[in-house]
N, C-alpha and C positions, 0 to 999 in steps of 0.2 A: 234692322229690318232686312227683308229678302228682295229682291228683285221676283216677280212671277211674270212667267209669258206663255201663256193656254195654245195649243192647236187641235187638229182631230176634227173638231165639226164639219156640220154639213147638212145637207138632205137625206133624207133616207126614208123606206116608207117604212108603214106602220109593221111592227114586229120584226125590223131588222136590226141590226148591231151598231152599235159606234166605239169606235175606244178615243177618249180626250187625255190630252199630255199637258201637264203643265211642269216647266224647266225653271227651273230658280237659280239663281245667282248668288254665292254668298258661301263662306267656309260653314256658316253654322246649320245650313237645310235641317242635318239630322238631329238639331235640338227642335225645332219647330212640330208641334201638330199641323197636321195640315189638311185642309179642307174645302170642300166642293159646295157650291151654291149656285142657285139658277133664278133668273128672273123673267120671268112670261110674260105677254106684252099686256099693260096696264096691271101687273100685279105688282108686288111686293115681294124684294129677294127673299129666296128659302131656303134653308138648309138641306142638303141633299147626303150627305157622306164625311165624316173625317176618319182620317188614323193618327193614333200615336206617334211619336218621334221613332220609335222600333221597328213600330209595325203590327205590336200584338195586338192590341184594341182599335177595333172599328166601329164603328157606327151608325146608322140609317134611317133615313126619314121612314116613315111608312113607308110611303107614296113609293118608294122605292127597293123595298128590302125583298130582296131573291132574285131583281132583277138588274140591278146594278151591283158592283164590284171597284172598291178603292183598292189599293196598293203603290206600294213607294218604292221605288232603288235609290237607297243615302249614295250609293255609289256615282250614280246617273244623276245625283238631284233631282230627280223627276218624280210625281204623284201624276198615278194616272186613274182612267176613269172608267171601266167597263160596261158599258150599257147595252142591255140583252133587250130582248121582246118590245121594243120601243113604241111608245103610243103618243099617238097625239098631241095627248094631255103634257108631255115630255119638252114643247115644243117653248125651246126659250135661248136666251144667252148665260151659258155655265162658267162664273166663276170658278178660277181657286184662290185660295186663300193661305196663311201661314198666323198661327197664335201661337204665344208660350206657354198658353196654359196646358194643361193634361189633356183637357176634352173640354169640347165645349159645342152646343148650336146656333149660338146666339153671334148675329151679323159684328154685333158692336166690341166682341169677343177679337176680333181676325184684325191686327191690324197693318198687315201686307194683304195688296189684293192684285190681281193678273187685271189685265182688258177687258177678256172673257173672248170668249167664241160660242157663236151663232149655232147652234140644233136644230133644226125644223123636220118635223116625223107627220109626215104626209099620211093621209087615210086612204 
């Protein structure tokens, strides 16, 4: 397993940007998929974003695609989290995540997970 530890959040209002970092610990980062999930208050975690162990394959919830952005440096150990046009609805605590499988969206799928850090996107 990896060590994860998420930063980046914040306030921000509605339509503005955030970028989230999450830094892992551990020689093997670049065997891992790695992946992003957010939890809204009284909801139930959701998948938001993964990439491959490469980098070539990504992938996107709805909720999210064109306005967010995953990418990794195996160099940096770090998966980070691009978030454009920010709304409301956005507003939670984001996970990252690390699995061995190829892909996947499924919570039960990840079994390294970060803290998470706090989002809140004001109207």
């Amino acid at each position: 397993q990896v060590q994860l530890v998420e930063s980046g959040g914040g306030l921000v209002q509605a339509g503005g940007s955030l970028r989230l970092s999450c830094a892992a610990s551990g020689r093997t980062f670049s065997s891992y998929t790695m992946g992003w999930f957010r939890q809204g208050p009284g909801k139930e975690r959701e998948f938001v974003a993964d990439i491959s162990w490469s980098g070539d394959y990504t992938y996107y919830a709805d909720a999210v695609k064109g306005r967010f952005t995953i990418s990794r440096d195996n160099a940096k150990n770090t998966v980070y989290l691009q978030m454009n046009s920010l709304k409301p609805e956005d507003t939670a605590v984001y996970y990252c995540a690390a699995t061995a499988l190829f892909a996947s969206t499924r919570v039960i799928d990840f079994a390294s997970w970060g803290q998470g850090t706090q989002v809140t996107v004001s109207s």
